[in-house]
C-alpha positions in Angstrom: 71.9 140.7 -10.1 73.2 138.7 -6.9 73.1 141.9 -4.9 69.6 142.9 -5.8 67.8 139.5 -5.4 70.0 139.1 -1.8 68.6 143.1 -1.3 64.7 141.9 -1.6 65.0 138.3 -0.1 65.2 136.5 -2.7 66.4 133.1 -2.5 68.0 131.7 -5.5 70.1 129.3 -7.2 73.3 130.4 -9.1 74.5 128.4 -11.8 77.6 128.2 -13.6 77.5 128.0 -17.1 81.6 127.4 -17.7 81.8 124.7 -15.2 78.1 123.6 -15.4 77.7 121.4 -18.2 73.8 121.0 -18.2 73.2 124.6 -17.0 75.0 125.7 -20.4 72.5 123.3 -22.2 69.4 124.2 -20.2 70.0 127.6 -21.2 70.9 127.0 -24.8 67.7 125.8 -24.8 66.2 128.5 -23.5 67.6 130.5 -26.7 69.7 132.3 -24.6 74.0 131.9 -24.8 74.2 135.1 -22.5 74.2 135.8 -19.1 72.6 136.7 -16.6 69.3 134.9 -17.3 66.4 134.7 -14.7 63.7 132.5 -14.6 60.7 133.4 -12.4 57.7 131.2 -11.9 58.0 130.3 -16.0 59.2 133.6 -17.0 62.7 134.3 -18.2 64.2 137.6 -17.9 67.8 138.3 -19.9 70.0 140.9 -18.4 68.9 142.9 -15.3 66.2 144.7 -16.3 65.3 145.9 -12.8 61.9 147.1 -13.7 60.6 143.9 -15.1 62.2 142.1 -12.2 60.2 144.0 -9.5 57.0 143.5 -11.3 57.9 139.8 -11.2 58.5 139.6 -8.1 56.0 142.0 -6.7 
């Protein structure tokens, strides 16, 4: 995931859900207690689905 968002320019925030206390909460409350898990202008993407993430991005 890193690698292809550093590949298109993407600038992003990486979060740590073992040694981030709120990140692990924020993204409980997402529904989500996997990884990796992208939000995009409101959109939340689980996994890398490289498809969906190009249309997102554009």
């Amino acid at each position: 995931m890193k690698e292809f968002l550093s590949r298109k320019g993407v600038i992003y925030t990486e979060r740590d859900i073992s040694r981030d206390q709120q990140a692990l909460e924020e993204l409980s409350k997402l529904g989500y207690l996997t990884t990796p898990v992208i939000k995009i202008d409101g959109d939340v993407v689980v996994g890398f689905d490289q498809k969906r993430l190009e249309a997102l991005l554009g």
